[in-house]
N, C-alpha and C positions, 0 to 999 in steps of 0.2 A: 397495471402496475409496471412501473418503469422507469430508468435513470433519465430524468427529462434536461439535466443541468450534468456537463463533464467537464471536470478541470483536469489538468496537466501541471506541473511546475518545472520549468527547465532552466537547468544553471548550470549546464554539461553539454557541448555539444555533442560529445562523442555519444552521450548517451540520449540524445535528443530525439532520435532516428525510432529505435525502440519504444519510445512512450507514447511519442505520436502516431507510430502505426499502429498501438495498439487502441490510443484515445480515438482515430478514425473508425476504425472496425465496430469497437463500444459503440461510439454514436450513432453510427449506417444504424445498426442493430435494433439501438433503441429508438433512432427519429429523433435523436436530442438535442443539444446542443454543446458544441465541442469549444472550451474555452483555454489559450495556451497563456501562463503568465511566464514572462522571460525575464530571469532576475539575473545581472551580472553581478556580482558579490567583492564586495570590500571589504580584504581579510585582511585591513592592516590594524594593530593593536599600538592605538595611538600613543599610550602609555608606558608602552615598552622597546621605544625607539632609542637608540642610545644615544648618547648626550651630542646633542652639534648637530642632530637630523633637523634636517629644514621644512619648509611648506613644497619644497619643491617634491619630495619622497612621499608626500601627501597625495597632491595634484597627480603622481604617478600612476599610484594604484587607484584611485576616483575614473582618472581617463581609461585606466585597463578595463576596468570595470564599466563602465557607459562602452566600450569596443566590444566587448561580451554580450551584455542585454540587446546590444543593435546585430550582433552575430545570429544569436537565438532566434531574433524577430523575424530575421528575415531566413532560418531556417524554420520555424512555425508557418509563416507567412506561404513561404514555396508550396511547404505539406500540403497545410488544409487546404490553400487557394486552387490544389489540381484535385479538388472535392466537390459534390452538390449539397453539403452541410451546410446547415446554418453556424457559423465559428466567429468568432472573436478574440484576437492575441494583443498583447502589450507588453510594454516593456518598460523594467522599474533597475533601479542602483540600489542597493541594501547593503550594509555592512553586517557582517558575519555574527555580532552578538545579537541585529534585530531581526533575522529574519524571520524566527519564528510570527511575531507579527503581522510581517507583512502577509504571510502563508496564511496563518488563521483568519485574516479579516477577508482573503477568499473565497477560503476555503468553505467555510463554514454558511455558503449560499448555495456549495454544488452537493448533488444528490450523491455524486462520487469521483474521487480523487485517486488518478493514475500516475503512479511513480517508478522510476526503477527501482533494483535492489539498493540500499543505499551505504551496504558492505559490499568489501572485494577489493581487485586489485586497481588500481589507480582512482578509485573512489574519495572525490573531496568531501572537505568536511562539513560541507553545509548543507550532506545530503539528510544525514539523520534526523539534523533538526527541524527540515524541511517535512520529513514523515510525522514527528512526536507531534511537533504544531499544528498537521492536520487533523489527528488522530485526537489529540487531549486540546487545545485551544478553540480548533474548527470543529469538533464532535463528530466529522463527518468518516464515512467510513473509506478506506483507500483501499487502492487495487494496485497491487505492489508486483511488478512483472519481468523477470528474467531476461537478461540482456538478449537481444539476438533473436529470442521467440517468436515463435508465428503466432500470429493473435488469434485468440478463440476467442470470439466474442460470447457465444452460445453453447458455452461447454455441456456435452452430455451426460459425462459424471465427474459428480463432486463427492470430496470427500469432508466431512464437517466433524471438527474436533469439539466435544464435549466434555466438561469437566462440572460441570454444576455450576459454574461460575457467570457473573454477570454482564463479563466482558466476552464470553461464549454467546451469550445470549442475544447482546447488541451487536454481531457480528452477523450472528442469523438473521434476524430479521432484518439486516440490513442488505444480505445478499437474498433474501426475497424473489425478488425478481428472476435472477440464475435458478434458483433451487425451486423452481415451480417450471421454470421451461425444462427443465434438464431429462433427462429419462433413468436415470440411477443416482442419488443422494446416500451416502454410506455416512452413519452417525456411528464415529469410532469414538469407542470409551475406554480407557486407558489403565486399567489397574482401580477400578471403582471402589471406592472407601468403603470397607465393611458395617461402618456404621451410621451411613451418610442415607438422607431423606430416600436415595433411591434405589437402596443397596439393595431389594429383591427384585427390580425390574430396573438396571440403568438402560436410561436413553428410554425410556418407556414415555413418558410424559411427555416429552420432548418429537420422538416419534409422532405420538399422536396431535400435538399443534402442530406437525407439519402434514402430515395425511389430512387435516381437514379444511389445509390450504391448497392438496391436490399434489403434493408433493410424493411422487414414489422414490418413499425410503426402506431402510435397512437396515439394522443396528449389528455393529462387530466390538465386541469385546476382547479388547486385547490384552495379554501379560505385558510387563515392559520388563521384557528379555533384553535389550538391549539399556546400553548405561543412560540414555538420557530419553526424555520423553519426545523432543522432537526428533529421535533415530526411527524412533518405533513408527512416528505421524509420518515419516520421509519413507520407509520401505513401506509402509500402507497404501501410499498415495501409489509410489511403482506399482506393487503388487495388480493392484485393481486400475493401473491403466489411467487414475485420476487424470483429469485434466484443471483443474481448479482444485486452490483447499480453502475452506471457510475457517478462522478463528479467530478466538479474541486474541485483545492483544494489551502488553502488558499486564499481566495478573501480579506481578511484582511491581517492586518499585523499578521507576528506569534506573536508579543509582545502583541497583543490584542487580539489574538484567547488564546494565555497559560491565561492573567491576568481574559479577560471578557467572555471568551467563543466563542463558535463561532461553526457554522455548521461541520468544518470538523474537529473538537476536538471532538465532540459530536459524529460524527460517526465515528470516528478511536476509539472511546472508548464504543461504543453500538449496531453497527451495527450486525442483525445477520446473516447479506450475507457477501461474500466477496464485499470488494469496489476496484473499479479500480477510481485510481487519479492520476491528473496532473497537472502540473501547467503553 
């Protein structure tokens, strides 16, 4: 069992550095294949140009854009080329309403998708949509990893957020692979519904489909002492030294995770492990 297909998607140089060393180390790891797609983005909004803008304000940002995707290339290119991977990069022009398309029709061949955080500071705006499109169009589950980080390809403890929920569920078994090499799995459950399927043994079910996949796990039941649920998953992961956290993602709608917040906006924007999410 094994990530055999890794994609990347970069539309940042500055944060180009970060994903690709982390998509090199994944791959070494698994034997797999490391794929970078390099998108220069066209963020011009042809509709609301004010009156008397010409083709030439067009032709601007298109060419900014083709000098970006050929930047990327040949920053991917450099990476993997001082590798013994088998990898493949290319390079595409997108404008900023379509890119979730062009993401999911990658996306959704690779076994796993590594991005940076796609909140923070100088962060464009075609990073989110770059994550949503892998995660809800590509189905595929992403490996979301903190600027500057030293890659753990083989983390040795993870900590796996559980809530009953089905986007927990595709999350897990999508990090599989991790949560069987690992040597500590901590399934933290959060303020467990008094009246819910699992209310006299949470995390019990769950425990045992992964103990009889060889997984040494643990279950910690936590109060949420602290105002929001991903405070309590952030000092959990400190506490216990995590080095990765497994969860779903989006259990709301995205229109209520951007307007009111929400667990996995909170951790695609603070986490300091890599997060593996699914939906």
């Amino acid at each position: 069992m094994a990530y055999k297909s890794l994609l990347t998607v970069l539309t940042d140089k500055d944060l180009a550095g970060t994903a690709l060393d982390h998509l090199v180390a994944l791959t070494e790891k698994q034997d797999g294949h490391a794929e970078a797609l390099c998108l220069g983005v066209d963020r011009s909004q042809t509709g609301y140009y004010y009156a008397g803008a010409n083709a030439m304000i067009l032709q601007e940002t298109i060419t900014r854009a083709q000098s970006e995707a050929k930047e990327l290339l040949q920053i991917a290119e450099s990476t993997l080329g001082k590798t013994d991977l088998r990898w493949s990069a290319e390079e595409g022009v997108v404008q900023l309403p379509d890119i979730g398309r062009h993401v999911a029709y990658v996306a959704r061949f690779a076994d796993l998708v590594v991005l940076p955080q796609p909140y923070g500071p100088d962060r464009g705006a075609e990073l989110e949509p770059v994550v949503e499109a892998a995660l809800f169009e590509g189905r595929a589950p992403v490996l979301i990893v903190p600027e500057k980080a030293t890659p753990v390809p083989a983390p040795e403890r993870i900590v796996v957020a559980w809530n009953e929920s089905r986007e927990a569920l595709a999350a897990i078994r999508a990090a599989m692979p991790f949560l069987v090499a690992a040597k500590s799995v901590r399934i933290c459950v959060i303020d467990p519904p008094e009246h819910g399927p699992e209310r006299s043994d949470p995390g019990g079910m769950l425990s045992q489909m992964l103990a009889r996949q060889g997984v040494n796990c643990e279950i910690d039941v936590l109060s949420k002492t602290l105002p929001r649920v991903s405070d309590v998953l952030l000092r959990h992961v400190t506490d216990t030294d995590a080095q990765m956290l497994v969860m779903g993602a989006y259990g709301h709608s995205r229109f209520r995770e951007a307007i009111l917040g929400g667990a996995t906006r909170n951790m695609l924007e603070q986490a300091p492990v890599q997060v593996l999410m699914a939906h």
